[in-house]
VEXMI-934344 format. One record per residue (C-alpha): residue number from 1; residue in three letters; x, y, z negated. Coordinates in pm, whole numbers. Each point is the difference from the previous one (the first is absolute). Layout:
REM residues N
<atom marke="NUM" tormi="ALA" c1="X" c2="Y" c3="Z"/>
...
This chain:
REM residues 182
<atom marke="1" tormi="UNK" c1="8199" c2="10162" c3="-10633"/>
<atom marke="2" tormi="UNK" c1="-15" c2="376" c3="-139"/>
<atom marke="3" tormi="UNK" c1="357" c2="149" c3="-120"/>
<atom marke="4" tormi="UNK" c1="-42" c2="339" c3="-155"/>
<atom marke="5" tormi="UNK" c1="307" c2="148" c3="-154"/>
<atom marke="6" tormi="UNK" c1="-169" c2="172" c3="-335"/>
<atom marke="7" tormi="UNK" c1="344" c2="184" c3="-30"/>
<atom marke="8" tormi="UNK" c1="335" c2="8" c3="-4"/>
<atom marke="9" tormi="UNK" c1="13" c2="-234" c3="-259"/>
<atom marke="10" tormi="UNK" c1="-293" c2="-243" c3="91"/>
<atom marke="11" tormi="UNK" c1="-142" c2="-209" c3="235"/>
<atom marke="12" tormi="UNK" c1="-296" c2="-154" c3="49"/>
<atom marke="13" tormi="UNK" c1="-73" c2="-322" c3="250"/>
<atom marke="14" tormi="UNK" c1="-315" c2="-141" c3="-6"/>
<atom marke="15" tormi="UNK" c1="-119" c2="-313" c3="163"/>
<atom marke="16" tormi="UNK" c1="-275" c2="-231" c3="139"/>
<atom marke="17" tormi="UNK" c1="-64" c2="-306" c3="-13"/>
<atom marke="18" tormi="UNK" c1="132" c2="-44" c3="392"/>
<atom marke="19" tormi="UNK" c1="317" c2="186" c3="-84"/>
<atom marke="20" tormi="UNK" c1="46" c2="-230" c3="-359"/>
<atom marke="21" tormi="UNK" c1="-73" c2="-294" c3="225"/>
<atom marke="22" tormi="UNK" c1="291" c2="157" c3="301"/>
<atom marke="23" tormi="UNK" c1="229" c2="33" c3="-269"/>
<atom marke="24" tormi="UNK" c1="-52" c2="-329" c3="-176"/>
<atom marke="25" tormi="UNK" c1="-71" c2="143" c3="-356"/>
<atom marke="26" tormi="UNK" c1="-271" c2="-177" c3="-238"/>
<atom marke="27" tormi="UNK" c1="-66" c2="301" c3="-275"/>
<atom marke="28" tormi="UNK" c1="7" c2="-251" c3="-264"/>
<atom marke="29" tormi="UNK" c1="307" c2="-120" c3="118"/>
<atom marke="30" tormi="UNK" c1="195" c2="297" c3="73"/>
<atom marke="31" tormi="UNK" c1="333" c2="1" c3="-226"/>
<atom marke="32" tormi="UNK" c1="299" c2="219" c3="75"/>
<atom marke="33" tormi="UNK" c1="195" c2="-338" c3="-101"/>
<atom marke="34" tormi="UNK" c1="-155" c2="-172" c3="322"/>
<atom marke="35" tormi="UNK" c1="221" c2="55" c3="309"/>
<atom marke="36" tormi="UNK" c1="-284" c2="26" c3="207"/>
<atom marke="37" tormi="UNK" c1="-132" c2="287" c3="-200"/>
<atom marke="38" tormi="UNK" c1="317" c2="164" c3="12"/>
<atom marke="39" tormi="UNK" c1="9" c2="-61" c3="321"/>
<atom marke="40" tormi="UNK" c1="-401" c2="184" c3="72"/>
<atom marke="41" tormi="UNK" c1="120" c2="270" c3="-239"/>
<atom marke="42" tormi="UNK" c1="284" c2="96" c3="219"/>
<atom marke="43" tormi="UNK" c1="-154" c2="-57" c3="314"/>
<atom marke="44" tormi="UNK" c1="-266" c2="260" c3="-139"/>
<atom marke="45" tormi="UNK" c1="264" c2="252" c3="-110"/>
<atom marke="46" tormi="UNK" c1="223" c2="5" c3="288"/>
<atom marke="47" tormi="UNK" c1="-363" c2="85" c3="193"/>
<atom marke="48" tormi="UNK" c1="-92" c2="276" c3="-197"/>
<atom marke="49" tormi="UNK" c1="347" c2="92" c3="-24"/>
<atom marke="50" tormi="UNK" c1="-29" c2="53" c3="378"/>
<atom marke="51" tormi="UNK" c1="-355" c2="140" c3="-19"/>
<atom marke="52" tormi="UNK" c1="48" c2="249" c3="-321"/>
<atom marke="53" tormi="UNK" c1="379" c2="32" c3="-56"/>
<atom marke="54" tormi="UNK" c1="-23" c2="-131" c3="-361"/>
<atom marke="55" tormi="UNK" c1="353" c2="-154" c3="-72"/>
<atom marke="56" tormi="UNK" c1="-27" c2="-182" c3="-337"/>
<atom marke="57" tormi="UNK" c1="411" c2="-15" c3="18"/>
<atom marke="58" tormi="UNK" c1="158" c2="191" c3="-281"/>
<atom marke="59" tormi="UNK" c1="-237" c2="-118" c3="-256"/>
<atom marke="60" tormi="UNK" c1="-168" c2="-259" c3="-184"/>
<atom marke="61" tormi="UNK" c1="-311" c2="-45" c3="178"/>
<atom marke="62" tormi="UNK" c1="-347" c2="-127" c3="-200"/>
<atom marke="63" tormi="UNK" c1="-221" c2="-226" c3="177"/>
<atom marke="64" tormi="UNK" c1="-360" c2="-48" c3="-73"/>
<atom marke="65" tormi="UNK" c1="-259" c2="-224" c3="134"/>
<atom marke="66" tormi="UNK" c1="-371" c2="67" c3="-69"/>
<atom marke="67" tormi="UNK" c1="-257" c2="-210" c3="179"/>
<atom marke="68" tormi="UNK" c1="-256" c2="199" c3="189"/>
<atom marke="69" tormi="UNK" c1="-422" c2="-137" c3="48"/>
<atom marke="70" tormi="UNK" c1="47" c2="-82" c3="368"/>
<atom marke="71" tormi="UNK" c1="279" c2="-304" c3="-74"/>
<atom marke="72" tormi="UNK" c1="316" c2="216" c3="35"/>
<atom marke="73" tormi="UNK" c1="185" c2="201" c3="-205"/>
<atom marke="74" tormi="UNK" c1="121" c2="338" c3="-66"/>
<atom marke="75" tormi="UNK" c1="431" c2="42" c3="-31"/>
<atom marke="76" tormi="UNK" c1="156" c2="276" c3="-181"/>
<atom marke="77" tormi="UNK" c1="378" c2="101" c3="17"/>
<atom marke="78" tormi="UNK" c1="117" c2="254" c3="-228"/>
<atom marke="79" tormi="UNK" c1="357" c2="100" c3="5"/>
<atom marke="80" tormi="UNK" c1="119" c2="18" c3="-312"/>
<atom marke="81" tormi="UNK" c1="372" c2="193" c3="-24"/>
<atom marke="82" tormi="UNK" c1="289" c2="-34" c3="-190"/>
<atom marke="83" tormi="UNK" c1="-6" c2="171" c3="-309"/>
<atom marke="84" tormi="UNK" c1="232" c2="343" c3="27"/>
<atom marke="85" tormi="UNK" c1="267" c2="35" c3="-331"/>
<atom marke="86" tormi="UNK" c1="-39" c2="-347" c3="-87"/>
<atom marke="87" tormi="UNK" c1="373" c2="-206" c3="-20"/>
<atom marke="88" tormi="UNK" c1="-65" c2="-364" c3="33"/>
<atom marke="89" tormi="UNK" c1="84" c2="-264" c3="-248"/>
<atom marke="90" tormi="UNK" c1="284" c2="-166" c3="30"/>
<atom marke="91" tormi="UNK" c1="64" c2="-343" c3="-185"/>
<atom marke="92" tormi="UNK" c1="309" c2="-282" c3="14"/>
<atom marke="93" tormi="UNK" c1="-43" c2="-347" c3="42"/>
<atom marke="94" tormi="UNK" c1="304" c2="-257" c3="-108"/>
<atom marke="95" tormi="UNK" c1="-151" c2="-265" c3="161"/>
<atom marke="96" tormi="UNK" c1="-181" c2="-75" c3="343"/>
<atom marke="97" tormi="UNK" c1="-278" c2="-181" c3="-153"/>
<atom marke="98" tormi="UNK" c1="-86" c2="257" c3="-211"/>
<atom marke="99" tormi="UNK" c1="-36" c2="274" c3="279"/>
<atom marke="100" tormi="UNK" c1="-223" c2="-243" c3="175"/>
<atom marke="101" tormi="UNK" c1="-237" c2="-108" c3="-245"/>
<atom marke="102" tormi="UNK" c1="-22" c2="370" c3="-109"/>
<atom marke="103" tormi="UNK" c1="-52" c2="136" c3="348"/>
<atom marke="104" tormi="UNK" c1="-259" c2="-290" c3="86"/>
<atom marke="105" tormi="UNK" c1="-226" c2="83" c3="-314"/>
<atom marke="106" tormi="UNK" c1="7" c2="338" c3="55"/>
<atom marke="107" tormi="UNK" c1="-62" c2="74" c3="354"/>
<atom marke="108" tormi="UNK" c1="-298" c2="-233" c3="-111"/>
<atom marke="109" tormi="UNK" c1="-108" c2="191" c3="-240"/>
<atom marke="110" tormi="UNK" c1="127" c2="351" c3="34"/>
<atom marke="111" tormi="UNK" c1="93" c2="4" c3="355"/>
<atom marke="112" tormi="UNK" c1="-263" c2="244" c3="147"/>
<atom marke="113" tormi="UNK" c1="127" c2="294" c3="-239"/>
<atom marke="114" tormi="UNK" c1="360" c2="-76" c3="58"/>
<atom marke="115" tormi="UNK" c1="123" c2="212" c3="283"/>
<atom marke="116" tormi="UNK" c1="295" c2="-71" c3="102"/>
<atom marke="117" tormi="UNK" c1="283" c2="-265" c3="-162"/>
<atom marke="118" tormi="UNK" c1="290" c2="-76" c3="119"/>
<atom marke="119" tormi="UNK" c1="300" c2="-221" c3="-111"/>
<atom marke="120" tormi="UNK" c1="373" c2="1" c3="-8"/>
<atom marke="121" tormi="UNK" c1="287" c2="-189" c3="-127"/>
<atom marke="122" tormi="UNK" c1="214" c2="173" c3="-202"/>
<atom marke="123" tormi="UNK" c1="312" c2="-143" c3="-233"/>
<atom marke="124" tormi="UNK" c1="-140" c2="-355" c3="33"/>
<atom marke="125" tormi="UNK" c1="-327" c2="79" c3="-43"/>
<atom marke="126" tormi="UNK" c1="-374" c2="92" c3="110"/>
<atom marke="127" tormi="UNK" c1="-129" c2="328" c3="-18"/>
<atom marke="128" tormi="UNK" c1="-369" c2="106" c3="66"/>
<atom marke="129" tormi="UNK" c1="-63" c2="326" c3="88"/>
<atom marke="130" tormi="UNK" c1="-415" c2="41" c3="-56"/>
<atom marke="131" tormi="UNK" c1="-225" c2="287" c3="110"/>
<atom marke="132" tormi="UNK" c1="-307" c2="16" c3="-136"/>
<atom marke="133" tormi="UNK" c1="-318" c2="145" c3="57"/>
<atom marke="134" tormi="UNK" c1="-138" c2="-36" c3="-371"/>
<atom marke="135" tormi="UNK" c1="281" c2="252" c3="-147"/>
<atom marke="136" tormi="UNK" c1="-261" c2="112" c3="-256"/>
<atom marke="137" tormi="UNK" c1="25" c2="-316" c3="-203"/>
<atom marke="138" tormi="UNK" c1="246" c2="-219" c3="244"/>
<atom marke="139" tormi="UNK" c1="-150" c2="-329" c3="-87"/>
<atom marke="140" tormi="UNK" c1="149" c2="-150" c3="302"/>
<atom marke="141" tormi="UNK" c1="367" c2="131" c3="-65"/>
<atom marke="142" tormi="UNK" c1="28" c2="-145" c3="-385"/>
<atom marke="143" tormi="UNK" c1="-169" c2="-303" c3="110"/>
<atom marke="144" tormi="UNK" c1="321" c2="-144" c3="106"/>
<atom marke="145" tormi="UNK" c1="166" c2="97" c3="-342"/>
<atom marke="146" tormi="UNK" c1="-55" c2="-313" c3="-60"/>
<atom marke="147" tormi="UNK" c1="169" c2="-174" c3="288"/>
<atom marke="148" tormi="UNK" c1="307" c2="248" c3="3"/>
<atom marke="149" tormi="UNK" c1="176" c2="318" c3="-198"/>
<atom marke="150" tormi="UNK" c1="-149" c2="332" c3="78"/>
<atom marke="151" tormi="UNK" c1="339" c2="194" c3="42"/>
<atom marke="152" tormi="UNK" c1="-146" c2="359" c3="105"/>
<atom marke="153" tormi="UNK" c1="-275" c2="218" c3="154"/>
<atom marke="154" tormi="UNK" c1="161" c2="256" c3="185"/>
<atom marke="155" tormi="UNK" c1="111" c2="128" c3="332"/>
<atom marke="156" tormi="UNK" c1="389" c2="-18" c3="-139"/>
<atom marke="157" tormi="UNK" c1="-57" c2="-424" c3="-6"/>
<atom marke="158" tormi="UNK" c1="-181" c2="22" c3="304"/>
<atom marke="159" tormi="UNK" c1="300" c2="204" c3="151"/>
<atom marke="160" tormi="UNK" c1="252" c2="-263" c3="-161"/>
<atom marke="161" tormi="UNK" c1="-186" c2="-334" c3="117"/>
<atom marke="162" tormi="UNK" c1="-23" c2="183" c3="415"/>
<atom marke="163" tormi="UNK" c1="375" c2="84" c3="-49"/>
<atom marke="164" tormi="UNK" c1="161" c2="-268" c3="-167"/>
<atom marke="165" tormi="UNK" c1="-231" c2="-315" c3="47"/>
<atom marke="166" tormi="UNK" c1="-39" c2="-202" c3="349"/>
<atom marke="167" tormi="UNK" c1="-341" c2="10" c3="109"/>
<atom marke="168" tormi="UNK" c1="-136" c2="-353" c3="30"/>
<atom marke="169" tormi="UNK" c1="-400" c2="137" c3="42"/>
<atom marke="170" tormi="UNK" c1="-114" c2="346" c3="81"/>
<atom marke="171" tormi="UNK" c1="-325" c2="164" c3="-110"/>
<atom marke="172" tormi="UNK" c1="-205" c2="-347" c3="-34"/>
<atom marke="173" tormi="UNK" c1="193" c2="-206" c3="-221"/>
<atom marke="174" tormi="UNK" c1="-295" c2="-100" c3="-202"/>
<atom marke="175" tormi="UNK" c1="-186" c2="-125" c3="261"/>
<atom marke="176" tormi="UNK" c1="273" c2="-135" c3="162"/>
<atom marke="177" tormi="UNK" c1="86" c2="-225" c3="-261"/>
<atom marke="178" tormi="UNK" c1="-370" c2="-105" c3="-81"/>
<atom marke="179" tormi="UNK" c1="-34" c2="-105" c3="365"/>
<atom marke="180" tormi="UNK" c1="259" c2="-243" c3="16"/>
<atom marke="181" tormi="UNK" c1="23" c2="-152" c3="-345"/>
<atom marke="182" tormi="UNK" c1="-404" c2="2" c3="-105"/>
């Protein structure tokens, strides 16, 4: 196993076919879905975390996996931070079921450039709070237009919904929600 941190933002971890085999990973196999994938990728960071320093907390992080000639693989982590100016999206949900089956599709589909969501309860109902990583053309935020009103984009709503609303899931509501009711 070679872990070179390429900078600040980036790490590299490449592996044999011994350290694939020690960490029960099958290239072919390897899905970030898969708890025991998760589980290798984490083992991996917290070891170059000790080795390098490189935190990926604070950010999204992007994984890739490209296999390598000698039956491993070569892992790259790139930080990716959250977007500076950028006031997250803010929609209402009247009903329950309609948070869910928006949250489930997108954290399926949109989830990795979706920062940060979380959701509140406000006046009897749902609010989600999205911040997303695609603010040029914020696919993932109107995505759930369709599963709930869109009542602002700007730090005031954000202010109102931290103030005002209780809290039921803090910065991982999306993937909260897809984890339990996918």
């Amino acid at each position: 196993m070679e872990i070179t941190l390429q900078s600040d933002a980036k790490l590299k971890i490449s592996l044999d076919r011994q350290d694939m085999d020690d960490l029960g990973l099958v290239y072919k196999n390897m899905d970030y879905s898969d708890k025991s994938t998760r589980q290798a990728l984490t083992s991996l960071l917290r070891r170059a975390g000790e080795e390098t320093g490189f935190s990926p907390l604070g950010a999204k992080l992007f994984i890739e996996v490209y296999k390598s000639g000698d039956g491993g693989c070569n892992i790259f982590f790139t930080r990716i931070p959250a977007p500076k100016g950028v006031a997250p999206a803010i929609f209402e949900f009247d009903e329950l079921n309609d948070l869910i089956d928006g949250a489930v599709k997108a954290s399926a589909l949109y989830g990795h450039r979706i920062y940060r969501s979380s959701l509140y309860r406000l006046n009897g109902k749902y609010r989600l709070m999205v911040s997303c990583l695609d603010y040029a053309d914020r696919l993932s935020a109107y995505f759930l237009s369709e599963y709930g009103e869109k009542l602002c984009e700007d730090e005031l709503g954000a202010a109102i919904c931290a103030e005002h609303g209780e809290e039921l899931i803090a910065e991982t509501a999306l993937e909260t929600l897809a984890k339990y009711f996918s």
